[in-house]
C-alpha positions as CSV (number, residue, x, y, z in Angstrom):
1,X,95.0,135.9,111.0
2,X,92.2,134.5,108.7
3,X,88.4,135.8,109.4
4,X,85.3,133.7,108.8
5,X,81.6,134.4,108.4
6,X,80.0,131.4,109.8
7,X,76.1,131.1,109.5
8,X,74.4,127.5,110.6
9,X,70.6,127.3,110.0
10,X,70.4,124.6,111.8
11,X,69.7,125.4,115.5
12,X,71.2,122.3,117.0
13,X,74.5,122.9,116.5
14,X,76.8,122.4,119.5
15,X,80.1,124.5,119.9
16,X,83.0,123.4,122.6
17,X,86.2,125.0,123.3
18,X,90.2,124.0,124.4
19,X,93.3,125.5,124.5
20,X,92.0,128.6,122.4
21,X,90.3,126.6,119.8
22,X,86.9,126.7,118.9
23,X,84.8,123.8,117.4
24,X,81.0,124.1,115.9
25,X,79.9,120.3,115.3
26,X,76.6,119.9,113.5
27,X,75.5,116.4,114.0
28,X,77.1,113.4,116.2
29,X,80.2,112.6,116.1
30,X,82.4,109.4,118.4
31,X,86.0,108.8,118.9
32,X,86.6,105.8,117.8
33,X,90.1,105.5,120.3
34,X,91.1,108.0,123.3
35,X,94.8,108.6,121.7
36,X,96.0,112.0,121.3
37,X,95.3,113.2,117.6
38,X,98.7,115.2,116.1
39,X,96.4,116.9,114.1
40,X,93.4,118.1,112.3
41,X,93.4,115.6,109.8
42,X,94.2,112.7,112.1
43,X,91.9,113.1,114.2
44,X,89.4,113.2,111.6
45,X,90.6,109.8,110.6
46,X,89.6,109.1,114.3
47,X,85.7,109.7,114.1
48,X,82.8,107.9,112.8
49,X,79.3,109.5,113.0
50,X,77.7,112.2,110.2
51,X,78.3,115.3,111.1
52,X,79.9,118.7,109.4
53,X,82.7,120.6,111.5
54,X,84.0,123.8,111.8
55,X,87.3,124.3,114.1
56,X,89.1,127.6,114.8
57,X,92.3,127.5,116.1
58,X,94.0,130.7,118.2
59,X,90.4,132.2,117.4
60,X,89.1,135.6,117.9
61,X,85.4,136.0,118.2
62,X,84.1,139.7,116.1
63,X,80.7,139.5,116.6
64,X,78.1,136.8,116.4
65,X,79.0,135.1,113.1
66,X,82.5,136.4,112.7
67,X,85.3,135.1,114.1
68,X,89.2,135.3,113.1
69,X,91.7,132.8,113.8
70,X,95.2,131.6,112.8
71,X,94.1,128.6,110.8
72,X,90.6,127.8,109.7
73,X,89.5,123.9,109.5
74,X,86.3,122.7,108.2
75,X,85.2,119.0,107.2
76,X,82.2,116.9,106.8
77,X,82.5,113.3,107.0
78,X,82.7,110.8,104.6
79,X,79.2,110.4,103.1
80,X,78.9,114.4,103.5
81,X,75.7,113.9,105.5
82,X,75.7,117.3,106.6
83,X,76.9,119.7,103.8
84,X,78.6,122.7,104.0
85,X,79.1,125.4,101.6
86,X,81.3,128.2,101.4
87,X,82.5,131.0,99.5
88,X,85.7,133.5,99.7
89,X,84.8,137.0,99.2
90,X,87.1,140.0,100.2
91,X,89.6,137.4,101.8
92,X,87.4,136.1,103.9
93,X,85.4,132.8,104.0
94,X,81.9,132.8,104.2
95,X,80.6,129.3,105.2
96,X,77.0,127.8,106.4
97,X,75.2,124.5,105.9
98,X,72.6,126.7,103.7
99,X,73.3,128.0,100.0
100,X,70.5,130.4,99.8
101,X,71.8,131.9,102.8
102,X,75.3,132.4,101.0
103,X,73.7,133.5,97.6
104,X,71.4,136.4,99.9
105,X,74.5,137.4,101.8
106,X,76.9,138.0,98.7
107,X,74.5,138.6,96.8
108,X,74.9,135.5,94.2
109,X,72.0,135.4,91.3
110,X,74.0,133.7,88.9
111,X,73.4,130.0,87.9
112,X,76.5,128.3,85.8
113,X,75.3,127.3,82.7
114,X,78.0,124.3,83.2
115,X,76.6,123.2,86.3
116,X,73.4,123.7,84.9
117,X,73.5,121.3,81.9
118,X,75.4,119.0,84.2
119,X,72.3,119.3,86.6
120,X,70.0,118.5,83.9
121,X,71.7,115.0,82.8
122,X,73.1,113.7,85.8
123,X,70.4,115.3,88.8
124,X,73.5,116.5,90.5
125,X,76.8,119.2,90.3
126,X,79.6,116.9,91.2
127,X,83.0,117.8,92.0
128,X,83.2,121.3,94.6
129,X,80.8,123.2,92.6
130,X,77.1,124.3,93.3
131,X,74.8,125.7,90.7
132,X,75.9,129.0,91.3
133,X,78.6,130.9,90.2
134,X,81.1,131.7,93.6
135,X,79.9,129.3,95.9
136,X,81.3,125.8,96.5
137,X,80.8,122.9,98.8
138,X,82.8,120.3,100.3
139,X,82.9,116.6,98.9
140,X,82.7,113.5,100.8
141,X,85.8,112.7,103.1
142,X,87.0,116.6,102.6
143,X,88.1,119.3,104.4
144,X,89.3,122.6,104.1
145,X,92.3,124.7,105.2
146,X,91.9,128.4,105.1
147,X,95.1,130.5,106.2
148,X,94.6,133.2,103.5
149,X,94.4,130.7,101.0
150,X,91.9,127.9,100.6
151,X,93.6,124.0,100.5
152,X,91.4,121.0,100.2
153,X,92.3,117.7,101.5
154,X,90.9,114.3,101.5
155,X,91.6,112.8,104.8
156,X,89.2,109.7,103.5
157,X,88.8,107.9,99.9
158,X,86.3,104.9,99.4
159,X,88.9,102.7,98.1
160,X,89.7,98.9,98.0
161,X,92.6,96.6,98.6
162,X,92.8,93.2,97.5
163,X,93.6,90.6,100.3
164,X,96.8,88.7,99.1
165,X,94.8,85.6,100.7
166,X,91.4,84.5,100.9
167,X,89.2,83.5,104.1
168,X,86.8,81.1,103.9
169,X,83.6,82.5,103.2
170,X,82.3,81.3,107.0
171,X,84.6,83.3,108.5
172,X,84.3,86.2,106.4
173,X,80.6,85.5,106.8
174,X,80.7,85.3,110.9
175,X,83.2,88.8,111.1
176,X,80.5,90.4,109.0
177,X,77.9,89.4,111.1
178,X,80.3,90.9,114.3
179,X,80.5,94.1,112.4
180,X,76.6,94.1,111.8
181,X,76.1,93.9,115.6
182,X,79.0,96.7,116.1
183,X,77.1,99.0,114.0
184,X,73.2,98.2,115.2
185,X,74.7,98.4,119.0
186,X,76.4,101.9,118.2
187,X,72.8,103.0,116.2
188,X,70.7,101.4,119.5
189,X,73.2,103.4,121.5
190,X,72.6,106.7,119.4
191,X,68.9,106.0,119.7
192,X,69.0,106.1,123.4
193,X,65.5,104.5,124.1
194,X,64.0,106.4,121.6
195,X,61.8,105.2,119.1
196,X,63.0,104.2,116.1
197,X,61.5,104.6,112.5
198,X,62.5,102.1,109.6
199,X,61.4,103.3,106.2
200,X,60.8,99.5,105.3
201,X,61.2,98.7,101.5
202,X,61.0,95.5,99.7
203,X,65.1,95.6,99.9
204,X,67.6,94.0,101.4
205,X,69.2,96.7,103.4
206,X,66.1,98.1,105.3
207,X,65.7,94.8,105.9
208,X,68.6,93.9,107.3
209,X,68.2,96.7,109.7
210,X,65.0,95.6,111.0
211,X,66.2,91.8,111.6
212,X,69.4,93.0,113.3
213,X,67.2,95.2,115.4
214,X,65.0,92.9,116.4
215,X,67.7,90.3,117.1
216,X,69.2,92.9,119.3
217,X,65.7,92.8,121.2
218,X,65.2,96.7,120.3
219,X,60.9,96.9,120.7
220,X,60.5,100.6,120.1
221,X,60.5,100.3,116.7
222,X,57.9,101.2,113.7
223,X,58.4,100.3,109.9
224,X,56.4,101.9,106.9
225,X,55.8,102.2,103.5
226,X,54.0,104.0,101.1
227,X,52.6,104.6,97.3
228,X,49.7,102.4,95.4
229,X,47.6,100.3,97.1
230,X,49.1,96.6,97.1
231,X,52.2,97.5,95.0
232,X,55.2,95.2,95.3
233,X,57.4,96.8,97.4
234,X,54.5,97.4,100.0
235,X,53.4,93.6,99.8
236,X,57.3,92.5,100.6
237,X,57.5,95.3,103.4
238,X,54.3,94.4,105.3
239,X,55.4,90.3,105.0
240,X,59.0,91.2,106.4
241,X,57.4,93.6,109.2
242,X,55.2,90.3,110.1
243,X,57.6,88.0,110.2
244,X,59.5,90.0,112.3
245,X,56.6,91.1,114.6
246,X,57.2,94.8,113.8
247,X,54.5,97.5,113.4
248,X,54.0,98.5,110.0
249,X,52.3,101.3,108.6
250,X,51.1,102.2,105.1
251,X,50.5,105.6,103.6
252,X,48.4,105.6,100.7
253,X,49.5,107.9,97.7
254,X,46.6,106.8,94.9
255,X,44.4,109.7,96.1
256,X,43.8,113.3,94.5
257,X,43.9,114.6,97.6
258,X,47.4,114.7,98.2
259,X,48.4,116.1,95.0
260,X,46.0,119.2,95.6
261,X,47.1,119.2,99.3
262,X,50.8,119.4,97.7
263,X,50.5,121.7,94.7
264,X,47.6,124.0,96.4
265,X,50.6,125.5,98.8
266,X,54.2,126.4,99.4
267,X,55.6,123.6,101.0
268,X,57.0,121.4,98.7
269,X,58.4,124.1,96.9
270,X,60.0,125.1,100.4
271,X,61.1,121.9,101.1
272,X,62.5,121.3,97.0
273,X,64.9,124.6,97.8
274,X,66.1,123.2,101.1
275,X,66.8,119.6,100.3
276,X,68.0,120.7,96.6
277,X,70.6,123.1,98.1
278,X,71.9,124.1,94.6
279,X,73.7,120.9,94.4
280,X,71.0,117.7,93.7
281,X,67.8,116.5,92.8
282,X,65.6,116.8,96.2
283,X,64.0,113.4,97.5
284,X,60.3,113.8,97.4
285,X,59.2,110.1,97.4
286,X,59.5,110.4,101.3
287,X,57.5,113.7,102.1
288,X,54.2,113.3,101.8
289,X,54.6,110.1,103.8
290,X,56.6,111.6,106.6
291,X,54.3,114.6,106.6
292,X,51.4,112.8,107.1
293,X,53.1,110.0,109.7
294,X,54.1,113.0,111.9
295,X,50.5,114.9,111.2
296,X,48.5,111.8,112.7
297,X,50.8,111.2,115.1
298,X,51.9,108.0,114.1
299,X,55.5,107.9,114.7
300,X,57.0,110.3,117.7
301,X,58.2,113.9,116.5
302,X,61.5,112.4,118.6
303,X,61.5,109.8,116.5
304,X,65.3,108.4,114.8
305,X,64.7,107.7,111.5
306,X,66.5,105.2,110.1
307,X,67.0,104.2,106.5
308,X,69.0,101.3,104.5
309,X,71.3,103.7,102.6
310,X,73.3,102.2,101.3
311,X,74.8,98.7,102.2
312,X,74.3,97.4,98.3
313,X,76.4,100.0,97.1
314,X,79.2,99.2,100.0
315,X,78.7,95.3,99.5
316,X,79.6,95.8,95.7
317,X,76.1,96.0,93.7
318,X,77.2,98.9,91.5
319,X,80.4,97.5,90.2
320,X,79.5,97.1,86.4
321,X,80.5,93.6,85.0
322,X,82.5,94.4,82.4
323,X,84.9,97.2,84.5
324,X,86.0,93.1,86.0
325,X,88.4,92.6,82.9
326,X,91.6,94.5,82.3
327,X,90.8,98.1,80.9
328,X,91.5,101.8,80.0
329,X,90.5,104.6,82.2
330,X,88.4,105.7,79.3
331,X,85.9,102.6,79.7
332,X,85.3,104.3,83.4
333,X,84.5,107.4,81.7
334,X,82.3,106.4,78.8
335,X,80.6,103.9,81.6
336,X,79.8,107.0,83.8
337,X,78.5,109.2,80.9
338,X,76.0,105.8,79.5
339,X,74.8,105.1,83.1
340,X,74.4,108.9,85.1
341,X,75.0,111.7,82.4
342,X,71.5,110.4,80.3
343,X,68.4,111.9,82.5
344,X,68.3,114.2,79.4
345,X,68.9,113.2,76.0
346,X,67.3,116.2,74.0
347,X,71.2,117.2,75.5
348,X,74.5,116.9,74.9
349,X,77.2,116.4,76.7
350,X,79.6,119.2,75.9
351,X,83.7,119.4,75.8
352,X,83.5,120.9,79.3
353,X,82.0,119.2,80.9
354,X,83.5,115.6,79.6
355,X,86.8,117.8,80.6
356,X,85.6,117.8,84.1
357,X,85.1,114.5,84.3
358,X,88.5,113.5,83.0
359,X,90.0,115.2,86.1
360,X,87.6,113.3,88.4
361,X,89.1,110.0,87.4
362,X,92.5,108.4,87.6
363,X,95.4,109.8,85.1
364,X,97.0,106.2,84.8
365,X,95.8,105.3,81.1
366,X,96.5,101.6,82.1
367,X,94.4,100.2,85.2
368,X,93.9,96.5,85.8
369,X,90.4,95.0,87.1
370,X,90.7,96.0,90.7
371,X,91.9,99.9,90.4
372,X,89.0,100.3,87.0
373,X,86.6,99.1,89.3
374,X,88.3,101.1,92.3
375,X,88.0,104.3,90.4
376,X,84.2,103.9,89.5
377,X,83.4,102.9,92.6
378,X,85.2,106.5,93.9
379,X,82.9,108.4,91.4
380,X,80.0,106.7,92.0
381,X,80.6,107.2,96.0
382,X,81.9,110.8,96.3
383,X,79.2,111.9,93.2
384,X,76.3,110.1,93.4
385,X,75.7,108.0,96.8
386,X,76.8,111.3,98.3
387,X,74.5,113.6,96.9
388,X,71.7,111.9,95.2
389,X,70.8,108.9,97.7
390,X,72.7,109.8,101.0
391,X,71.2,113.8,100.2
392,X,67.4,112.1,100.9
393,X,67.7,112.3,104.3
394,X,67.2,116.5,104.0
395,X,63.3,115.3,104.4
396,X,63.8,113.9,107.6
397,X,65.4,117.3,108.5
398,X,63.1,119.3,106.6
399,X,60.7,117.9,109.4
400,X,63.0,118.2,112.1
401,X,63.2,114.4,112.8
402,X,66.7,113.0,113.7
403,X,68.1,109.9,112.0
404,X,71.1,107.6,111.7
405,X,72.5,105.7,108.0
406,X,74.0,102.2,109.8
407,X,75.6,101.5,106.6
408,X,77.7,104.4,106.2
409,X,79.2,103.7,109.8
410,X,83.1,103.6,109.4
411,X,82.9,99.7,110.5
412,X,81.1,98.8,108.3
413,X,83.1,100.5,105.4
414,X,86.2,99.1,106.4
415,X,85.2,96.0,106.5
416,X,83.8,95.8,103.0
417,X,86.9,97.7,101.7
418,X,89.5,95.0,102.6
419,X,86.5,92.2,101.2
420,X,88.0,90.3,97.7
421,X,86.2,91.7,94.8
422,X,85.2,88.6,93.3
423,X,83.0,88.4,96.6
424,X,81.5,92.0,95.6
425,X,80.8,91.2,92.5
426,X,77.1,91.4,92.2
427,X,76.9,91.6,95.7
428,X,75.8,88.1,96.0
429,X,78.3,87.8,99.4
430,X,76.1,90.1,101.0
431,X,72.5,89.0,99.6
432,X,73.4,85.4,101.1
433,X,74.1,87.0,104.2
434,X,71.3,89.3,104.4
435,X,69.1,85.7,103.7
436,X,70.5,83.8,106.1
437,X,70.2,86.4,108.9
438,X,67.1,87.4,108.1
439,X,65.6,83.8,107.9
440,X,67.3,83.0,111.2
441,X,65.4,85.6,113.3
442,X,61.7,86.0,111.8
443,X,62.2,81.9,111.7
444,X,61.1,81.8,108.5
445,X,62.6,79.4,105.2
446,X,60.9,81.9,103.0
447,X,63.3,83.0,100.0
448,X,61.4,86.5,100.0
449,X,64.6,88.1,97.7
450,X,64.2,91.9,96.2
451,X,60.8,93.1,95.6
452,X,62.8,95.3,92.8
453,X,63.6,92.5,90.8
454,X,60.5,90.2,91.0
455,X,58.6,91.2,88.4
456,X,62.0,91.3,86.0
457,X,64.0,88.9,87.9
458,X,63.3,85.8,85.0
459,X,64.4,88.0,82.0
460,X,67.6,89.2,84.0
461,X,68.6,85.9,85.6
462,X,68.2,84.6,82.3
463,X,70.2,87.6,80.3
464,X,72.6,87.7,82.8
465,X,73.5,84.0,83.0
466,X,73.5,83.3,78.9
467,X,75.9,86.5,78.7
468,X,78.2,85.1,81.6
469,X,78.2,81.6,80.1
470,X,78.4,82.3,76.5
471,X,81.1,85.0,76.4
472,X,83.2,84.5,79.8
473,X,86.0,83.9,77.8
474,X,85.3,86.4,75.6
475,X,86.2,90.1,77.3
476,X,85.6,91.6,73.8
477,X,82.5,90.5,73.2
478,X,81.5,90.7,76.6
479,X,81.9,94.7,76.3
480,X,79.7,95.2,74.3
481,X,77.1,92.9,75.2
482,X,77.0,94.0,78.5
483,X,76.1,97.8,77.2
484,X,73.6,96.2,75.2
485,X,72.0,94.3,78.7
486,X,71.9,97.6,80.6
487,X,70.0,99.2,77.6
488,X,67.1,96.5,78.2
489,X,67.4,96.8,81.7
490,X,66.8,100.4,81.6
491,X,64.1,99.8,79.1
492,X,62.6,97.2,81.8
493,X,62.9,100.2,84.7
494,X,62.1,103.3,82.6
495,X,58.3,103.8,84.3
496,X,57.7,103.4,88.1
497,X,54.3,104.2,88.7
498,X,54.6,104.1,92.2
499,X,57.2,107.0,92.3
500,X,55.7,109.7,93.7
501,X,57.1,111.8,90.9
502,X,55.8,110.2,88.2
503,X,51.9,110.1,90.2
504,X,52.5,114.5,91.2
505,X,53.0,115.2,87.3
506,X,50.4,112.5,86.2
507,X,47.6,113.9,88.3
508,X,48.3,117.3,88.3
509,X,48.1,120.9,86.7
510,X,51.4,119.9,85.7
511,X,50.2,116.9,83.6
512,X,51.1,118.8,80.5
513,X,54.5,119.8,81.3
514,X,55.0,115.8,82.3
515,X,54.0,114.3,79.3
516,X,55.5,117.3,76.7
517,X,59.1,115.9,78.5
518,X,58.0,112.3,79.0
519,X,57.8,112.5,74.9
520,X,61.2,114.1,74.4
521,X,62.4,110.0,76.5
522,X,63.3,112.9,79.2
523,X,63.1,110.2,82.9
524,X,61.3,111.2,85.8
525,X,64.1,112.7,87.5
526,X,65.2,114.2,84.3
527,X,61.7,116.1,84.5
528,X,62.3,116.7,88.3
529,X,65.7,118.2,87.4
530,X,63.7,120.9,84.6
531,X,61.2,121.6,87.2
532,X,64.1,122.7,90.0
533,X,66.1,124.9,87.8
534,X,62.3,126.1,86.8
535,X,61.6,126.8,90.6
536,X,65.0,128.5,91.3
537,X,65.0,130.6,88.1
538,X,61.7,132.0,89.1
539,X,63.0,132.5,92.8
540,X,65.9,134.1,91.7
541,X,63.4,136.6,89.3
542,X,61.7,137.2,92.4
543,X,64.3,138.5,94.7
C-alpha cells in the first residue's frame, strides 16, 4: 500500500466513490461515450472538460488529508488548466493544487538556480519542475502512477497527422463550423443560464466566441475591455460588441488611481504568489479590470468567464515559416531559444539548461516538414500555451469566478490535428472562417481583421510577401531571412503601452526599477519575471 498527503485549496472540489475507489475532481469533467473504460489511462482518453484528478484505488482513508491505497492515479487534462503539484518525501506523496502549501508543509525554502535563470528568460519552468528544489508538477496531458515509485505517462500529445487526401476547403470549412457549434452548445450547456462574460479583444478568437454565441441566440452575455482610453484593441472590441448587439463595457487604466489603489496594499502581491505558483509569470493585464467589474457590480459574481485562449495557436498561427522546409531537429531548438528563451539578454543561456531542452524535443536528427513543425508545436503547447497563456485564467480564480476555454475543448483539437498543414500555415484557413462567420451574423461586409496587426499590418504584409516571392525557391536563403523578419517584427512589438505592466512600472514607485531594466533591452515580462523572484525571495526571507 502507497499513502498520500492530499491538500486542495480550492474548496469546490467534489470527491465520489465505487467499488473501493476514491476520486477528488477539481473542475468539470464529461464523458465523451458511456463504454466501460479498461483503465485509468483510457478513460482519461474518454474526457473532455479542464479539470485535475486524483483517484485512489483499494483506498484507505488515515485522517483528513491522508489516505493509503494500492495504486495512486493523478492527472490533469490536456491544457493543465488546473495544476497540481506534488512532492515525495519519506515514501509518501504529498500532492495539492497549491505550491506554497507544499513548500510550508515540507518545509521547502530553496529556489533552483536552474529553474531560476530559466524563469528569467523564458517567464516559465518547463518540463516537471517548479522553482523550487523537491517539488514538481504535472504537464499537460500527464498523469501520475504512484505504487512506491512515481511513473509519468502521457495519455495525450498535441500532435498532427497529415491526411493522405485533401477535402475541399467547403467541406472542411462546413465540419469546422459543426465543430464550432459542438463546442459553443457544450460551453452554453456548462453555463446553464448563467451569465456569461467575454473578455472581448480586437482578436479573432474572442470574437469568434461572441458571434457563435450570439448565433446560438445565448442573451445573457457581457463583453469588455480595458486599458487607454480609445486604444486599438478597445475601438475593434466596442465595434464587434455593436455589431453583434452585445453589452460592452470599458475599464479605464490611464488613471493614478489604480496604480496607488494596486501598489498601496497586498493584493496584487497575493494574487502574483497565487497565479505564479512557482511555475510562470502571473497574468495581471486582467486584474484590475475584473476587480473593479465585480466591485461595481457589473458582471454577476456567478458569472462564467469566458476567454479566446487559444484557437490561433490550435488553427496553426505559431508554426514558424521556415520549420515548413525539410530540417534538423537543431533548427527546433535554436528557433525555441531565439523566440522564448530572450525576455533577458543581460543572460545567458547555460549548458544546462540547453541540455534540458534537448530532452524536450525529438531524438530523430532527421525530421521532414510535418514532424519539425510537429515537434515545435509540442513545445510550444505543453510549455508555453500551457503555462503562460492557458495559466491566465488563475485571475478569474483568484476572484472566485468560474470560466470555460471553448478552444481547448477536445473537439475542437481533434479536428484541427487531422487539418493539412499547408491549411495551418499562417492560420489563414481559420481567419477566413472566423470572417465569414462573423460577417454572417452581425450582417456586416466589414473586413474589421486583427486590431494587433493594424497599425503594422502594411510593413508585414509587405515583408512577408517579398520574402515568400523572392526566395520560395530558395530554403537557404529563406532561413535566414525569415530570422531576420522576426527581429523587425519584435522590434515593431517591443513597447505596448497599453499593457498594464508596462503603465504599473511607468507610474509608479517602481518607475526606477522599470526603466534601470528597460535600459539593459530587459521586455516587460522580462521585468515582471525580476520582480516575482524579487517578491518570493523576500517571502521566503520572511518566513
Amino acid at each position: 500500500m502507497s499513502k498520500i498527503i492530499l491538500h486542495f485549496e480550492n474548496i469546490n472540489v467534489h470527491n465520489f466513490t465505487k467499488d473501493n475507489t476514491l476520486c477528488f475532481v477539481n473542475g468539470k469533467y464529461y464523458e465523451r461515450s458511456k463504454r466501460e473504460s479498461s483503465g485509468f489511462e483510457e478513460w482519461l482518453r474518454n474526457l473532455n472538460g479542464f479539470y485535475s484528478i486524483v483517484l485512489l484505488d483499494s483506498f484507505k482513508r488515515l485522517n483528513d488529508e491522508c489516505f493509503e491505497a494500492e495504486n495512486i492515479y493523478i492527472a490533469v487534462d490536456r491544457i493543465r488548466s488546473k495544476p497540481l503539484f506534488y512532492s515525495e518525501y519519506e515514501n509518501k506523496l504529498y500532492v495539492s493544487d497549491s505550491v506554497e502549501w507544499l513548500r510550508k508543509k515540507l518545509k521547502i525554502n530553496h529556489i533552483s538556480q536552474l529553474s531560476k535563470d530559466e524563469f528569467l528568460l523564458t517567464g516559465f519552468v518547463t518540463g516537471n519542475d517548479s522553482l523550487f528544489e523537491g517539488i514538481k508538477q504535472l504537464q499537460a496531458g500527464q498523469y501520475l502512477l504512484f505504487n512506491e515509485n512515481i511513473n509519468i505517462y502521457n495519455y495525450y500529445l498535441y500532435e498532427h497527422s497529415e491526411p493522405k487526401v485533401i477535402d475541399d476547403n467547403d467541406l472542411l470549412t462546413n465540419e469546422l463550423d459543426k465543430v464550432c457549434d459542438i463546442i459553443i452548445k457544450r460551453a452554453i450547456e456548462y453555463s446553464n443560464n448563467r451569465q456569461i462574460v467575454i473578455p472581448l479583444s480586437g482578436g479573432y478568437d474572442s470574437r469568434l466566441i461572441a458571434t457563435k454565441l450570439k448565433q446560438h441566440n445565448y442573451t445573457n452575455i457581457v463583453t469588455f475591455t480595458y486599458g487607454l482610453p480609445n486604444n486599438n484593441e478597445s475601438n475593434f472590441s466596442k465595434q464587434v460588441a455593436k455589431s453583434l448587439g452585445l453589452k460592452w463595457l470599458f475599464v479605464e487604466y490611464n488613471s493614478e488611481s489604480f496604480v496607488k489603489e494596486l501598489l498601496s496594499s497586498d493584493l496584487l502581491n497575493s494574487y502574483e504568489l497565487f497565479a505564479s505558483n512557482a511555475v510562470s509569470i502571473p497574468h495581471i493585464q486582467d486584474f484590475y479590470s475584473i476587480k473593479k467589474l465585480l466591485e461595481n457590480k457589473l458582471i454577476d459574481s456567478n458569472a462564467v468567464i469566458m476567454p479566446g485562449h487559444s484557437a490561433d495557436f490550435v488553427a496553426g498561427s505559431h508554426i514558424p515559416l521556415e520549420l515548413y522546409q525539410n530540417n534538423h531537429r537543431k533548427e527546433v531548438i535554436d528557433y525555441i531559444i531565439e523566440n522564448h528563451y530572450l525576455l533577458n539578454p543581460t543572460l545567458k543561456l547555460t549548458n544546462d539548461l540547453y541540455d534540458k531542452l534537448l530532452l524536450q524535443i525529438s531524438k530523430n536528427n532527421s525530421l521532414n516538414n510535418i514532424e519539425i513543425a510537429n515537434e515545435f508545436e509540442k513545445w510550444d503547447w505543453q510549455e508555453r500555451q500551457a503555462k503562460f497563456i492557458a495559466n491566465s485564467v488563475r485571475v478569474y480564480d483568484y476572484f472566485k469566478l468560474d470560466w470555460w476555454m471553448p478552444f481547448w475543448d477536445v473537439d475542437f483539437l481533434e479536428f484541427w490535428q487531422k487539418i493539412p498543414f499547408i491549411l495551418r500555415k499562417d492560420h489563414e484557413f481559420y481567419v477566413d472562417y472566423v470572417k465569414k462567420i462573423y460577417n454572417k451574423v452581425s450582417h456586416s461586409e466589414i473586413n474589421l481583421g486583427n486590431a494587433n496587426d493594424k497599425d503594422k499590418f502594411f510593413i508585414k504584409t509587405f515583408l512577408r510577401n517579398t520574402i515568400n516571392n523572392i526566395f520560395k525557391n530558395k530554403p537557404e536563403c529563406l532561413k535566414i531571412i525569415e530570422k531576420i523578419k522576426n527581429k523587425v517584427f519584435k522590434a515593431l512589438n517591443k513597447v505596448n503601452k497599453n499593457d498594464l505592466t508596462y503603465i504599473l512600472f511607468i507610474k509608479s514607485e517602481f518607475r526606477d526599477f522599470y526603466i534601470k531594466n528597460y535600459k539593459k533591452n530587459i521586455s516587460i515580462n522580462g521585468i515582471l519575471a525580476l520582480y516575482y523572484i524579487n517578491l518570493l525571495e523576500r517571502t521566503l526571507n520572511n518566513d
